[in-house]
Structures are given as structure tokens and as C-alpha cells.
ROKOLSE-529726 format. One line per field, with one value per residue (C-alpha): chain; residue in three letters; x, z, y negated; residue number from 1. Coordinates in pm, 1 decimal, always signed. Example, Ala and Ser with C-alpha at 12.3 -4.5 7.8 and 13.67 -1.06 7.14 Angstrom:
BEGIN
chaine <- A | A
residu <- ALA | SER
xx <- +1230.0 | +1367.0
zz <- +780.0 | +714.0
yy <- +450.0 | +106.0
num <- 1 | 2
END
This chain:
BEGIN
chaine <- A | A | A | A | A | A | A | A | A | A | A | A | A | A | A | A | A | A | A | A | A | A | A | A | A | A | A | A | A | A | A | A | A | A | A | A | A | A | A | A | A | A | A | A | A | A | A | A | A | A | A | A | A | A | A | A | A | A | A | A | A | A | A | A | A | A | A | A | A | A | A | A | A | A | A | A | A | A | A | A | A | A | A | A | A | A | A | A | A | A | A | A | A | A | A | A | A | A | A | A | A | A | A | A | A | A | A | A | A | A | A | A | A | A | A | A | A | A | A | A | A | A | A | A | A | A | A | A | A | A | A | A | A | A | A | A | A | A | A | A | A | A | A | A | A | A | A | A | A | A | A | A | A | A | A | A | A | A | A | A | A | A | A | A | A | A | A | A | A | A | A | A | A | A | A | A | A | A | A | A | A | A | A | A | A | A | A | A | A | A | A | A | A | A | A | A | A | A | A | A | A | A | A | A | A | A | A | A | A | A | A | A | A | A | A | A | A | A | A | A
residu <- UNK | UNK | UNK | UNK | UNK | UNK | UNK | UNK | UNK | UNK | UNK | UNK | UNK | UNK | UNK | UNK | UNK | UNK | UNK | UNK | UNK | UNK | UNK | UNK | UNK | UNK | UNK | UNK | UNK | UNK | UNK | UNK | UNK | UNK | UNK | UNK | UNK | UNK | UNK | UNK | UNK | UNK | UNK | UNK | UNK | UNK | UNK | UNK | UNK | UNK | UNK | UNK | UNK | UNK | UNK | UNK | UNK | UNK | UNK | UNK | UNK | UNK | UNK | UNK | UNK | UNK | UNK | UNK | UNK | UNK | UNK | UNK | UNK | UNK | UNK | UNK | UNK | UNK | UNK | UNK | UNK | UNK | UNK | UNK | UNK | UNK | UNK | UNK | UNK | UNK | UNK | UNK | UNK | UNK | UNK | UNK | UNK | UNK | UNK | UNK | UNK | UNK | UNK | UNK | UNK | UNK | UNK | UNK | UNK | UNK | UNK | UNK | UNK | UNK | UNK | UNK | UNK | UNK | UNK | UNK | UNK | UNK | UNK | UNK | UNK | UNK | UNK | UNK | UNK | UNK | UNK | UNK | UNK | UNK | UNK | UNK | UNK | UNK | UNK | UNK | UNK | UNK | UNK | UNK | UNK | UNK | UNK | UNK | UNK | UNK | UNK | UNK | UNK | UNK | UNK | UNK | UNK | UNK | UNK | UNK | UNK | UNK | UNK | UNK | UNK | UNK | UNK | UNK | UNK | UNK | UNK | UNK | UNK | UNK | UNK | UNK | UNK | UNK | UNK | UNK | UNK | UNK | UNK | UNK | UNK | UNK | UNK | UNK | UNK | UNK | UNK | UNK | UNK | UNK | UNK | UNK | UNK | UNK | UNK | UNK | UNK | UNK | UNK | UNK | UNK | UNK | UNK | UNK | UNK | UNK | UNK | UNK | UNK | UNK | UNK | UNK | UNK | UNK | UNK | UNK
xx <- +14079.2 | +13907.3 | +13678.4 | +13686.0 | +13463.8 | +13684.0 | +13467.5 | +13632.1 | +13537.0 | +13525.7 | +13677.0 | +13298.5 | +13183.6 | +13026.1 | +12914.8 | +12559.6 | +12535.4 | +12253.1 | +12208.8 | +11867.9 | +11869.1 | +11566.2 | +11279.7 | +11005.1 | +10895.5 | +10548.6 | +10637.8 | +10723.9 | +10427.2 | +10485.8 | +10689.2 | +10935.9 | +10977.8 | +11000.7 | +11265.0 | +11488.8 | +11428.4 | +11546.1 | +11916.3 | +11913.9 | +11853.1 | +11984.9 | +12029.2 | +11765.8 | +12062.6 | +12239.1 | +11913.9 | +11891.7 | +11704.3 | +11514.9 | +11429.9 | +11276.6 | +11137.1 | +10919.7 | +10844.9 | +10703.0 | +10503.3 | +10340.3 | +10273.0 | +10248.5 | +10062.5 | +9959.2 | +9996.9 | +10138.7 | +10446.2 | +10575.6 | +10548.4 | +10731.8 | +11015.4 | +11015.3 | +11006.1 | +11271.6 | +11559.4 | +11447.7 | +11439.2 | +11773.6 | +11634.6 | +11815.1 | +12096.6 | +11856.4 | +11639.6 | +11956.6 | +12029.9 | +11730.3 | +11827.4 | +12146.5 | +11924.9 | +11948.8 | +11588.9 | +11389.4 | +11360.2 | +10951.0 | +10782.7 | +10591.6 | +10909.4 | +11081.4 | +10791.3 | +10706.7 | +11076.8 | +11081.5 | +10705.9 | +10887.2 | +11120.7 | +10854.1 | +10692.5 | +10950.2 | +10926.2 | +10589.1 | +10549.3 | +10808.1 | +10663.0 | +10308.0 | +10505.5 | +10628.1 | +10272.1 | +10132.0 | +10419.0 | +10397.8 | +10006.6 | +10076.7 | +10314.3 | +10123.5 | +10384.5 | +10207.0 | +10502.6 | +10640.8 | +10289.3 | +10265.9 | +10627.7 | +10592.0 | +10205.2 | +10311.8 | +10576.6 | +10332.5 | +10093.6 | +10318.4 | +10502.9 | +10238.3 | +10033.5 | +10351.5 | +10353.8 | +9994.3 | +10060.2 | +10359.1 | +10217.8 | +9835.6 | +9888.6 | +10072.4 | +9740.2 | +9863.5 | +9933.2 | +9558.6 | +9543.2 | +9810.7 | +9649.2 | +9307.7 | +9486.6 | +9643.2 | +9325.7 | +9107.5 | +9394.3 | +9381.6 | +8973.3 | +8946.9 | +8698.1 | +8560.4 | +8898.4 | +9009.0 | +8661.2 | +8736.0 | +9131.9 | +8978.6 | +8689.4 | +8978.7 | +9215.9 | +8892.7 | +8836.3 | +9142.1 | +9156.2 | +8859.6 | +9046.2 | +9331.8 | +9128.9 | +8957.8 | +9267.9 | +9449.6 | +9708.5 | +9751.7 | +9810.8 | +10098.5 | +10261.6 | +10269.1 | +10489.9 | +10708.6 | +11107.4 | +11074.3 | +10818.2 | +10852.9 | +10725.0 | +10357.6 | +10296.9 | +10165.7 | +9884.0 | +9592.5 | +9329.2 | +9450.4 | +9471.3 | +9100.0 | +8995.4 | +9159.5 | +9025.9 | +8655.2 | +8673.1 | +8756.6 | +8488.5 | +8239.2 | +8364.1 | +8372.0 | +8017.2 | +7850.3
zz <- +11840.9 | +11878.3 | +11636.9 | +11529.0 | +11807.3 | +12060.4 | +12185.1 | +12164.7 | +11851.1 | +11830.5 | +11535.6 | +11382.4 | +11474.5 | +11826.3 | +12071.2 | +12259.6 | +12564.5 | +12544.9 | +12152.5 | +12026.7 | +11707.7 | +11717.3 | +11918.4 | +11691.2 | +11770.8 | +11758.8 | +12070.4 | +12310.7 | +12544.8 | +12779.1 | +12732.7 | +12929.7 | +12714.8 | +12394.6 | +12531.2 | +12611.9 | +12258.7 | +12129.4 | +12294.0 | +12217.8 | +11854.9 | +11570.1 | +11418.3 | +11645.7 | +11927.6 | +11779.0 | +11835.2 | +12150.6 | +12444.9 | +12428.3 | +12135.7 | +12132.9 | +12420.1 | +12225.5 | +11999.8 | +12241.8 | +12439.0 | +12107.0 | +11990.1 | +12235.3 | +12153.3 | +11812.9 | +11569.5 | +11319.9 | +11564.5 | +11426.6 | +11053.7 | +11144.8 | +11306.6 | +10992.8 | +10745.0 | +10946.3 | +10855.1 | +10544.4 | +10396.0 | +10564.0 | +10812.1 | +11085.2 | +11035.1 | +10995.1 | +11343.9 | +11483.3 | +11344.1 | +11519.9 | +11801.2 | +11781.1 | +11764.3 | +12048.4 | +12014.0 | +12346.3 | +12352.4 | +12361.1 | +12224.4 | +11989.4 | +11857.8 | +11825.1 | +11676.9 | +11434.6 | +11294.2 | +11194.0 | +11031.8 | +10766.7 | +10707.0 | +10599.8 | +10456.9 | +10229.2 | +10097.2 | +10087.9 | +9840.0 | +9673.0 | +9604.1 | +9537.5 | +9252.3 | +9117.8 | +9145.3 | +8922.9 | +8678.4 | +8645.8 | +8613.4 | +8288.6 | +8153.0 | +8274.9 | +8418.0 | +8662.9 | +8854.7 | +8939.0 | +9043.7 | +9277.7 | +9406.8 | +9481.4 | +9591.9 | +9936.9 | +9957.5 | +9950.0 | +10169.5 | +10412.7 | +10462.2 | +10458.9 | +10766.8 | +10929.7 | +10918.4 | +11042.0 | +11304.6 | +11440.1 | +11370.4 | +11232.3 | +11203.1 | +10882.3 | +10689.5 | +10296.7 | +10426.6 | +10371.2 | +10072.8 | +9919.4 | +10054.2 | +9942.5 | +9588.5 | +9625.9 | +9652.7 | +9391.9 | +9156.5 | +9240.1 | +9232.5 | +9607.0 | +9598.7 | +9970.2 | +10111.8 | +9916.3 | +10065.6 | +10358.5 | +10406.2 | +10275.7 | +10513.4 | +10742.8 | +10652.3 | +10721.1 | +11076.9 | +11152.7 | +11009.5 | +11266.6 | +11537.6 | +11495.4 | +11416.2 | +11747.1 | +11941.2 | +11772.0 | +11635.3 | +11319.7 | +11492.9 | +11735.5 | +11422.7 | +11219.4 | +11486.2 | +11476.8 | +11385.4 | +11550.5 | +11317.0 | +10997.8 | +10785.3 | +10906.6 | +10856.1 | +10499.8 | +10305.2 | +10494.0 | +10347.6 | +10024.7 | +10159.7 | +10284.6 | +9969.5 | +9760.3 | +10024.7 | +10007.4 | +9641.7 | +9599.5 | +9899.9 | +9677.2 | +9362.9 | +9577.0 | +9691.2 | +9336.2
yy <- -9074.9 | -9451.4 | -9597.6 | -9988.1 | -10029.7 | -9863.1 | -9539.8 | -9249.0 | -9041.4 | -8632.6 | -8459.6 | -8452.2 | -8783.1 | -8936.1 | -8634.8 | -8634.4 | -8454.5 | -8146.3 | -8247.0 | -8176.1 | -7946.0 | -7770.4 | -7983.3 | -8147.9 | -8441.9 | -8306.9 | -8147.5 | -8417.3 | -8471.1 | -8776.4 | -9118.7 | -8955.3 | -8664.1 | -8949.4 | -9129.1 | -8794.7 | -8672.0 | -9034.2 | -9034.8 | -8648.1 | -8634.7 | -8770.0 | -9049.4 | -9189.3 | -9157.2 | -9472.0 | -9689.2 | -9929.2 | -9780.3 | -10115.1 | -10035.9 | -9724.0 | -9824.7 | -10075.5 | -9844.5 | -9633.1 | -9862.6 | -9973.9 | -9649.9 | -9395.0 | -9088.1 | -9236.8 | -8886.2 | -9174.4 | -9222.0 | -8895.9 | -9036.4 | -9317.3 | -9140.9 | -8934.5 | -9149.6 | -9390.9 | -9052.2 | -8986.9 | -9330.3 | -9421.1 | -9678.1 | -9640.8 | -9883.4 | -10158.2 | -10084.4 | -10116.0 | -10386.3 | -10518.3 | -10366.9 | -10594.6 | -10925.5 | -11177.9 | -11287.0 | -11205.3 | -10817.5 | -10826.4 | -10532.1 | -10751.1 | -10897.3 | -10568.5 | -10370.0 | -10710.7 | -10708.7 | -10340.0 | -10386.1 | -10620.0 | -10303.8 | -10085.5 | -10401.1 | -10406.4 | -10038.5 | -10042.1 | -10383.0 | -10188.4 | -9850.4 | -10082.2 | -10252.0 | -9901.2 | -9782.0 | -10043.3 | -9965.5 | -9573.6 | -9608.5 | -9891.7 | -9611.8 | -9336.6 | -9120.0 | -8929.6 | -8781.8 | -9111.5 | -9249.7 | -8921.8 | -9007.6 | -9382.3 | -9391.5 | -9211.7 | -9392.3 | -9669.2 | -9563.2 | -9416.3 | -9740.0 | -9971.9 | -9788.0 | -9738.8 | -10148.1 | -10184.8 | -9917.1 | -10160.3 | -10494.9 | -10511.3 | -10895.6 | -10884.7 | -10917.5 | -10922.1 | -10537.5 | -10459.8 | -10648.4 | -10446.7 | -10105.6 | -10213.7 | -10286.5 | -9937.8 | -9765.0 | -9926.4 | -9862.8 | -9539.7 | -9493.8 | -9471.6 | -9745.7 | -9685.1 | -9618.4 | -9991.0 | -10148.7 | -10006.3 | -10154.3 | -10499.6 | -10547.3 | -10438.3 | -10715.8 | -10976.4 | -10841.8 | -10875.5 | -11276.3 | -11316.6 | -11180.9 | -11338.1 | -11696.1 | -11635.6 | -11597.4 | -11929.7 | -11713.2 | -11938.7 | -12263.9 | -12069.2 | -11925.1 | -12253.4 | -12354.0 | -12020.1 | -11924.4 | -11588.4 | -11427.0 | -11647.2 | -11286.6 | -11309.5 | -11698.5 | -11810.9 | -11923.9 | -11740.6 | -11856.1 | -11771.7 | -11396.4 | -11406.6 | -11562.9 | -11222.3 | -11018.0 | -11142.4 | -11159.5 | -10733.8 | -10666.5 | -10797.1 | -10657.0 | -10327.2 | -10382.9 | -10387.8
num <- 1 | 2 | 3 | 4 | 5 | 6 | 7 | 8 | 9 | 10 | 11 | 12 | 13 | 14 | 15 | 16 | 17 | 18 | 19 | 20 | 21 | 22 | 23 | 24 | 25 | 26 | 27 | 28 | 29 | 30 | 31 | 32 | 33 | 34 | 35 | 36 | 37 | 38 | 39 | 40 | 41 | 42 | 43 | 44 | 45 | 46 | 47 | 48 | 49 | 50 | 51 | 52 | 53 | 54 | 55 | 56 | 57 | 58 | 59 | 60 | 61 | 62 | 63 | 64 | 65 | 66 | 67 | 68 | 69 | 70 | 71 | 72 | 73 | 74 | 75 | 76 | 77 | 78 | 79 | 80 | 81 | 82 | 83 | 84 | 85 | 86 | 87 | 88 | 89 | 90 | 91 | 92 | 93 | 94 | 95 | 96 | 97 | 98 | 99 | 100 | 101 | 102 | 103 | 104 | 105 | 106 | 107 | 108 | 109 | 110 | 111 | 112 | 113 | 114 | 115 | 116 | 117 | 118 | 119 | 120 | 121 | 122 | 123 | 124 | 125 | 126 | 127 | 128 | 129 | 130 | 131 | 132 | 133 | 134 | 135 | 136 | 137 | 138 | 139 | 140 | 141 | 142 | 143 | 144 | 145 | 146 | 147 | 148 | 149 | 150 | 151 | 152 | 153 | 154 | 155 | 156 | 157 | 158 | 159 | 160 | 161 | 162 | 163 | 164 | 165 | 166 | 167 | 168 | 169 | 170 | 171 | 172 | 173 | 174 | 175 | 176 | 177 | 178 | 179 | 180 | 181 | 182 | 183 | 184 | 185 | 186 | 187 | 188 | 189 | 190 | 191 | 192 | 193 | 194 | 195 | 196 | 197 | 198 | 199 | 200 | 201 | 202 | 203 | 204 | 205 | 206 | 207 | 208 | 209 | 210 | 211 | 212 | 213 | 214 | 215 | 216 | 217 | 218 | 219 | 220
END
């Protein structure tokens, strides 16, 4: 039969030629060998080519790749990258790869929120549940775009509330490199003037301010 959009369906839904069912990602070696086990596997079939094409150009041979690809199935992503996909902004890796940051953005603030929550009522179990969530997500954003700098914030928050205090002084002093790089390069002045990537403009200096404050309550 024909779906709404007018491809012709199977009895048991869209067919892939030489479907992957048993190939970890963990095993792919090469770009090449990425992009086959994208169109082979699913859901990651329905995503754009151009898409996963971004993705692997930005993250290559990254072991985090695999976490993202993951994560993407198990927390029911992969509607929204398509969705991306679908966009008629310039196809640019940065673009691409900055748009599905927010998604994980997103669950990560989330699961943050949670966090803070289940440690006020001290359920453990739900801390345990939502603090990977958190920390999954929120690398998975820096992996893709390491300009969204309230990220480290929130993982340097993560981590003191969870005692980590050098892993939370680490993320911080983090977060302030990166405001130095990104000062150096002009990247504030071109993103006051942005529509394409309205998620990583803001009150900066407010960020660096929070930032510098926890390094040096870290520090004592």
C-alpha cells in the first residue's frame, strides 16, 4: 500500500535494503563505514544523509559519538533530528550540529532541575535516574556545539551538588576558556546580529560572572 506521503509501504512498515540487526556501532571503523550503518539501521535510516553527515564530520571517531547515537533511540529523538533535517536554513555542519545541541539542551536542563528536586526530597533512586540523564545530555551538547556556555555552568552546578568539587571546578574553569575563545574570535558581536542560532546568544557576562564566582568558591 501508499503512505500519506506516497512511498510505497510493506506490510511491517518502510523496508531497508541489507537491514542492519546485529552491527554495533562500536564497530564501524571509517566515515564510510558510519554512513552505511546510518541508512542501514534503525531509526537512524529515517534521518537526512546531510544530516548524519554533519554529525559525522563533527564528531568522527569521538567514543562519545556512540552515546549520542544511543541516547538519540532511547530518549525518542529521532523525530526531532529530522525535523532538523527538514529545515531550510543553509545545511552547514555548524548549523546542523548547533540545532540538535538545543535538543539535548533541553533534556539535560531538565534532568538538572529533577536533580535539584530528588536531592531536596532525598529520594536517591530518582537522583540516580535523572543525574545521567543529566550528564549524558549535557556532554552530548558540548560534544556538538561547545559554544553553548550556560552548558558548563549547569554541569559545574551538577557536580558540586553532587560533591564532585574538582570535576565542578573543572567544567567551570571550562566554561571561562571557552568565553576567552570565543571573545577572541568576535563571536559575540556576530551572534548579537543572529536569527539562525538565537539558543546560544544571551547575557554573557552574566554567565562568566556565575562561573567566576563558583571557581573561587571551588578554590577555597
Amino acid at each position: 500500500f501508499r503512505s500519506k506521503g506516497g512511498k510505497h509501504m510493506g506490510l511491517f512498515g518502510d523496508k531497508i535494503k541489507g537491514e542492519n540487526r546485529s552491527k554495533p556501532w562500536s564497530q564501524n571503523q571509517t566515515a564510510d563505514e558510519q554512513r552505511d550503518w546510518f541508512k542501514r539501521t534503525r531509526p537512524w535510516h529515517k534521518v537526512q544523509t546531510h544530516v548524519t553527515d554533519a554529525l559525522i564530520d563533527r564528531l568522527g571517531s569521538d567514543p562519545m559519538f556512540e552515546l549520542l547515537v544511543i541516547r538519540s533511540v532511547e530518549w525518542k529523538l529521532i523525530p526531532q533530528i529530522v525535523e532538523v533535517g527538514n529545515s531550510d536554513i543553509l545545511r552547514s555542519t555548524d548549523i546542523i550540529c548547533g540545532k540538535i545541541s538545543v535538543i539535548f539542551s533541553g533534556i539535560g536542563g531538565k534532568a538538572a532541575h529533577d536533580c535539584s528536586k530528588a536531592i531536596a526530597s532525598q529520594n536517591r533512586r530518582k537522583l540516580r535516574k535523572h543525574y545521567k540523564v543529566a550528564l549524558d545530555a549535557l556532554e552530548i551538547t558540548l560534544l556538538l556545539e561547545p559554544r553553548q556556555i550556560h552548558v558548563y555552568g549547569q554541569l559545574a552546578a551538577l557536580k558540586h551538588q553532587m560533591l564532585s568539587n574538582e570535576d565542578a571546578l573543572d567544567w567551570a574553569r571550562k566554561g571561562l576558556e571557552q568565553l576567552e575563545t570565543l571573545k577572541d574570535e568576535g563571536f559575540f558581536e556576530v551572534m548579537a546580529q543572529s536569527e539562525v542560532l538565537p539558543s546560544l546568544t544571551g547575557d554573557f557576562a552574566e554567565l562568566e560572572s556565575q562561573l567566576q564566582e563558583l571557581v573561587i568558591k571551588l578554590e577555597k
